[in-house]
mmCIF file of the C-alpha atoms, coordinates in Angstrom:
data_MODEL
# 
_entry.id   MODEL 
# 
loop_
_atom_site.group_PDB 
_atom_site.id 
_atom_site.type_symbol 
_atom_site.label_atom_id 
_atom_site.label_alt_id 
_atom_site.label_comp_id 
_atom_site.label_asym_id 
_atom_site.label_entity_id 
_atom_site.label_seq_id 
_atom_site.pdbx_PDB_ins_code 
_atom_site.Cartn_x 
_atom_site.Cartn_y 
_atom_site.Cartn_z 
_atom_site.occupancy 
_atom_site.B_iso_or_equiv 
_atom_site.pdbx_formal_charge 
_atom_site.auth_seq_id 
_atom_site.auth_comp_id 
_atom_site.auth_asym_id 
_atom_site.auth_atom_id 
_atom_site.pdbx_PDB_model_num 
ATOM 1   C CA . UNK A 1 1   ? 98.180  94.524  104.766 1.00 0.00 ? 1   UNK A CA 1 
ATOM 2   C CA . UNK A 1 2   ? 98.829  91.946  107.239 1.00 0.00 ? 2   UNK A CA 1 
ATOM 3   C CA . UNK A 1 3   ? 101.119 92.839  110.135 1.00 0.00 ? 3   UNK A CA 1 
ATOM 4   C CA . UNK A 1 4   ? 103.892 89.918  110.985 1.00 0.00 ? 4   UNK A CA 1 
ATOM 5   C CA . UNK A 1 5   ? 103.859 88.839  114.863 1.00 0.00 ? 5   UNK A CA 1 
ATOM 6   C CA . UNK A 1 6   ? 106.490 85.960  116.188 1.00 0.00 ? 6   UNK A CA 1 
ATOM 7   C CA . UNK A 1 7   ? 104.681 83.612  118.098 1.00 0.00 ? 7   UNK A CA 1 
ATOM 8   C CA . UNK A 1 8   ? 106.405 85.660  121.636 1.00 0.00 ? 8   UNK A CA 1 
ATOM 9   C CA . UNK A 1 9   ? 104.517 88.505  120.177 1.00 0.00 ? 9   UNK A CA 1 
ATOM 10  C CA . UNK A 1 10  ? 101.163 87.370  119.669 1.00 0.00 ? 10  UNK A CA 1 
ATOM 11  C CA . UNK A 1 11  ? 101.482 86.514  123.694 1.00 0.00 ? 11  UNK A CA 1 
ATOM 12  C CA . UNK A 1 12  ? 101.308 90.424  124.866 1.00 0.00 ? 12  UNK A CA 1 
ATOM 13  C CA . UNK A 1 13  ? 98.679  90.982  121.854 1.00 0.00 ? 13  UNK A CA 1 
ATOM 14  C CA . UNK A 1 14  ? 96.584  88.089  123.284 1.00 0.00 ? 14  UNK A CA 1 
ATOM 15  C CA . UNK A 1 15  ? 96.992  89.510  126.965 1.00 0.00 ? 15  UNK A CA 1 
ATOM 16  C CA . UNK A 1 16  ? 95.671  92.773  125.241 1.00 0.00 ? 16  UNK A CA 1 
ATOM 17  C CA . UNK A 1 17  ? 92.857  91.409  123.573 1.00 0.00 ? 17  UNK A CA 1 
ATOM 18  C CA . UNK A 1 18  ? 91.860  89.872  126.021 1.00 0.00 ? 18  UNK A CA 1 
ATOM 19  C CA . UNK A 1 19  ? 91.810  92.500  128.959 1.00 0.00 ? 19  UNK A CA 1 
ATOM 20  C CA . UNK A 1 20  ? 91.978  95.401  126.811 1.00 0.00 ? 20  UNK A CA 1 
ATOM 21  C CA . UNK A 1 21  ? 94.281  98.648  127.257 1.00 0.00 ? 21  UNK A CA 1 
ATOM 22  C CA . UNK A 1 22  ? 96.341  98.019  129.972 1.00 0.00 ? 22  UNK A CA 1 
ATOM 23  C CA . UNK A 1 23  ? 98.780  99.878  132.030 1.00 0.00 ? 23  UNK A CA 1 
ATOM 24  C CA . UNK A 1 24  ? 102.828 98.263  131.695 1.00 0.00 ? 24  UNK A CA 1 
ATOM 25  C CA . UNK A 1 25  ? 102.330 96.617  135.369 1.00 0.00 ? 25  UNK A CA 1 
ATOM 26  C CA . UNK A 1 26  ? 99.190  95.545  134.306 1.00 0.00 ? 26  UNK A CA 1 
ATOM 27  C CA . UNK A 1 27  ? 100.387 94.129  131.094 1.00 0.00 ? 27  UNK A CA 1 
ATOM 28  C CA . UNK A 1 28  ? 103.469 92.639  132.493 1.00 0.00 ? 28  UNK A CA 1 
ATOM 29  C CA . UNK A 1 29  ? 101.035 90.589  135.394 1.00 0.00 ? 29  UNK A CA 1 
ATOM 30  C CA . UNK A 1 30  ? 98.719  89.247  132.501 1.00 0.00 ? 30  UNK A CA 1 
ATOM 31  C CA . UNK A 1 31  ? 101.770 87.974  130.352 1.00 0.00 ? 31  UNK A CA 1 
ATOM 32  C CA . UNK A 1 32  ? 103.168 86.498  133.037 1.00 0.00 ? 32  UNK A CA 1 
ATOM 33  C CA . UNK A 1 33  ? 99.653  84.115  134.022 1.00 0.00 ? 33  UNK A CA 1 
ATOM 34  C CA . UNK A 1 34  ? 100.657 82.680  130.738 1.00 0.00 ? 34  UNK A CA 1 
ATOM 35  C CA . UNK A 1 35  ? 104.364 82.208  129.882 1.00 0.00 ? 35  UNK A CA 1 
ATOM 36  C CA . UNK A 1 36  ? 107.640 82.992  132.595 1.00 0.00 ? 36  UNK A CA 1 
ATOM 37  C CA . UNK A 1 37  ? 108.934 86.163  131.082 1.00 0.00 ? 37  UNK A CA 1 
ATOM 38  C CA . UNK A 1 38  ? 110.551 88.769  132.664 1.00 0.00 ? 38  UNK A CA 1 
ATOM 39  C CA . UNK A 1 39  ? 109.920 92.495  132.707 1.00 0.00 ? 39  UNK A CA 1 
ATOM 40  C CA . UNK A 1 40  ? 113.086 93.330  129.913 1.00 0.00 ? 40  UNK A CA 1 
ATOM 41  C CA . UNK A 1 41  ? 111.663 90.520  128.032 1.00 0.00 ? 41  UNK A CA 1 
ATOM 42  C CA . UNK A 1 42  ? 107.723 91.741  127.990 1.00 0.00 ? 42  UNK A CA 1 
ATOM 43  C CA . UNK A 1 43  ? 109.266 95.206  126.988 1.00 0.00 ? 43  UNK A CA 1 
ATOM 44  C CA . UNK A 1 44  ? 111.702 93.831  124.232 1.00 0.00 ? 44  UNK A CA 1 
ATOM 45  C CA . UNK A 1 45  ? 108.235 92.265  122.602 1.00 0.00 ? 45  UNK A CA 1 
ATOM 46  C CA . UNK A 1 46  ? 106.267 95.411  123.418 1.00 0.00 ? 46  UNK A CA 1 
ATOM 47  C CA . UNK A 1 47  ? 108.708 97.986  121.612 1.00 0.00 ? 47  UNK A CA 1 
ATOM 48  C CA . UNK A 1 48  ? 108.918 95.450  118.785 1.00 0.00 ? 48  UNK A CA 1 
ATOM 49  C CA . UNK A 1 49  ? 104.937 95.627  118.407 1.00 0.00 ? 49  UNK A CA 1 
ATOM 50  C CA . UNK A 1 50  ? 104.438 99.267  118.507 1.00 0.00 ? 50  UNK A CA 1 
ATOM 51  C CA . UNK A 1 51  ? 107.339 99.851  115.751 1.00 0.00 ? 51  UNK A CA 1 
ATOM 52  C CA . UNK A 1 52  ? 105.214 97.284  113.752 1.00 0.00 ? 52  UNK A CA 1 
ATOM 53  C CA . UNK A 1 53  ? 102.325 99.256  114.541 1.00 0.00 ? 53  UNK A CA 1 
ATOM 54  C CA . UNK A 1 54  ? 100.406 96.633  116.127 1.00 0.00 ? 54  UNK A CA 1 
ATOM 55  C CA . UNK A 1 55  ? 100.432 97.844  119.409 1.00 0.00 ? 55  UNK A CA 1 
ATOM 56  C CA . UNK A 1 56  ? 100.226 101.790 120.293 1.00 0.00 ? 56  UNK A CA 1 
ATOM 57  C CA . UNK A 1 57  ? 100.523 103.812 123.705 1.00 0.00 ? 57  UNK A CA 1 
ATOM 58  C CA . UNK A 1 58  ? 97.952  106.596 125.058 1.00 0.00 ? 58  UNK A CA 1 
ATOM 59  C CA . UNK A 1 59  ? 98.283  108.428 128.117 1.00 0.00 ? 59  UNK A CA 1 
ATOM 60  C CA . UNK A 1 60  ? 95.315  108.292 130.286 1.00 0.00 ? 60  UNK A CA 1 
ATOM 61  C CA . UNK A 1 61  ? 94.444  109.568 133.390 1.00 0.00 ? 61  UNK A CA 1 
ATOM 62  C CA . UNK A 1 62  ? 98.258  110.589 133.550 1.00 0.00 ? 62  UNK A CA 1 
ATOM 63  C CA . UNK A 1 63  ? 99.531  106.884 133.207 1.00 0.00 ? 63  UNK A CA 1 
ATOM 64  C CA . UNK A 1 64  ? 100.128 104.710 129.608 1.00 0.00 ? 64  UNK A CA 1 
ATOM 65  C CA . UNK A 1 65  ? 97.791  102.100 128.455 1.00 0.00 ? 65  UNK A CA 1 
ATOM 66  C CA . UNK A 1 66  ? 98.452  99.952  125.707 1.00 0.00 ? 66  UNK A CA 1 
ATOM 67  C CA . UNK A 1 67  ? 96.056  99.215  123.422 1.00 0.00 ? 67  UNK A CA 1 
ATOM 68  C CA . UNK A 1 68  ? 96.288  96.361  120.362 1.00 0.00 ? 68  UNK A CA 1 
ATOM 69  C CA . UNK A 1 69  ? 95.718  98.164  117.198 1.00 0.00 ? 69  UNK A CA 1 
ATOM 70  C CA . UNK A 1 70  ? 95.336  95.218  115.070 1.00 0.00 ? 70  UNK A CA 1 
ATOM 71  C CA . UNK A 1 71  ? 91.950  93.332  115.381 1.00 0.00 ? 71  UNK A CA 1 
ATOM 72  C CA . UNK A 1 72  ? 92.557  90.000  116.388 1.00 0.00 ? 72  UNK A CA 1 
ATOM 73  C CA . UNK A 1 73  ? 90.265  88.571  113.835 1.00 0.00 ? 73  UNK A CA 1 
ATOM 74  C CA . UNK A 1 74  ? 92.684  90.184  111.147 1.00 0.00 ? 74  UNK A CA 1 
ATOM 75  C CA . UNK A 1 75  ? 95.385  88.858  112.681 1.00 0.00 ? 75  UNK A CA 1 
ATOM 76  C CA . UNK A 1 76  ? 94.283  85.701  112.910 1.00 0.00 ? 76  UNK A CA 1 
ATOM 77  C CA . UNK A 1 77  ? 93.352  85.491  109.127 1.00 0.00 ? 77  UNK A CA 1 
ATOM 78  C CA . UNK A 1 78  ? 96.486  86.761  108.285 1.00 0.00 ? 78  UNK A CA 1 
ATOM 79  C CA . UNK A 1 79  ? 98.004  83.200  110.140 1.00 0.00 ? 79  UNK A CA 1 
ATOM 80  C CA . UNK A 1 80  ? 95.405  81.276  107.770 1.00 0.00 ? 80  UNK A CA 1 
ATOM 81  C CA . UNK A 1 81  ? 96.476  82.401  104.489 1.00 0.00 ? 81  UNK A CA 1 
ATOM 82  C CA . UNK A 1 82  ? 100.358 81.741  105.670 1.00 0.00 ? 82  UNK A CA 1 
ATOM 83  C CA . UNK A 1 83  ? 99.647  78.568  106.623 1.00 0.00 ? 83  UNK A CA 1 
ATOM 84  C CA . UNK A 1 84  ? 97.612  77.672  103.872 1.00 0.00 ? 84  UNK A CA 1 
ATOM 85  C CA . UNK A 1 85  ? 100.108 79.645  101.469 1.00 0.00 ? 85  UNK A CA 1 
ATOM 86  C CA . UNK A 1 86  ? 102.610 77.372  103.134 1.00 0.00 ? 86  UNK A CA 1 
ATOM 87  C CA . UNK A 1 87  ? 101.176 73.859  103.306 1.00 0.00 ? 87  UNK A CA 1 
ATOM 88  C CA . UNK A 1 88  ? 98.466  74.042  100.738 1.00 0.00 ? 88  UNK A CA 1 
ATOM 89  C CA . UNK A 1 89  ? 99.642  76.015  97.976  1.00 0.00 ? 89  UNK A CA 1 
ATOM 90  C CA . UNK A 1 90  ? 97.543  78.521  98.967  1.00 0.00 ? 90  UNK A CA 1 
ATOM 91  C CA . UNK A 1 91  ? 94.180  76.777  98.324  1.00 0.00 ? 91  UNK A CA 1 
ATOM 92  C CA . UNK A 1 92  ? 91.857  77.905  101.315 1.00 0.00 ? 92  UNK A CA 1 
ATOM 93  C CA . UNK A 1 93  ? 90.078  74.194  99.762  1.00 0.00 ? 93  UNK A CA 1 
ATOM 94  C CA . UNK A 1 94  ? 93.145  72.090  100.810 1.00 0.00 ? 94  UNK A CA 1 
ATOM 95  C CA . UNK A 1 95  ? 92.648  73.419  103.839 1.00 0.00 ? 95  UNK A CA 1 
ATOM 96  C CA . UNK A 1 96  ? 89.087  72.797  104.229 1.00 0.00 ? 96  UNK A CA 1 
ATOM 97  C CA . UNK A 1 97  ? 89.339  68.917  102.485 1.00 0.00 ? 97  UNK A CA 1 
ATOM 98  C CA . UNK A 1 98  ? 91.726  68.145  105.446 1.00 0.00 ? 98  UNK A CA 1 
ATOM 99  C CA . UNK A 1 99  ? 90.342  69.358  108.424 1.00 0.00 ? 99  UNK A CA 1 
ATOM 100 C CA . UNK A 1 100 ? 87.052  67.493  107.063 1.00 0.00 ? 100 UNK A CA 1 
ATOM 101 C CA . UNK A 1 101 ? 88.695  64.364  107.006 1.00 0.00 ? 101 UNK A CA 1 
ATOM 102 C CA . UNK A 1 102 ? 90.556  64.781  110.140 1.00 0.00 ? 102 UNK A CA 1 
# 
């Protein structure tokens, strides 16, 4: 089962990925080296991901980390088949015939 990000939310789960669990002040400073959010808006997308169950909270050495709990490689296959479900009638081939003559 694929989990649905917005492209706002695949920004924290990319900042996550990337540095791995990270502290709210920590998370907030790595979203922010890529888009011009503010803190509500970085915790709007946050609470959004851990009711989806792509992102979850541990306490750790008395402070919260968040960690991704989707793989990134899972979610980005789950972006492939919608794209090809949506543009080449979901024929992973259609896909492959046009990025081979692009």
């Amino acid at each position: 089962m694929t989990i649905p990000v917005t492209e706002a939310e695949s920004v924290i789960l990319a900042a996550l990925w990337r540095h791995g669990p990270l502290s709210f002040a920590s998370l907030i400073e790595a979203v922010r080296a890529e888009q011009a959010w503010g803190d509500a808006t970085i915790k709007t997308l946050l609470g959004r991901l851990m009711r989806k169950g792509a992102v979850r909270s541990e306490r750790d050495d008395g402070r919260q980390r968040y960690h991704a709990a989707i793989e990134r490689r899972d979610y980005l296959a789950g972006e492939v088949d919608a794209l090809v479900a949506r543009l080449f009638d979901g024929r992973r081939e259609g896909l492959r015939a046009f990025l081979a003559d692009d």
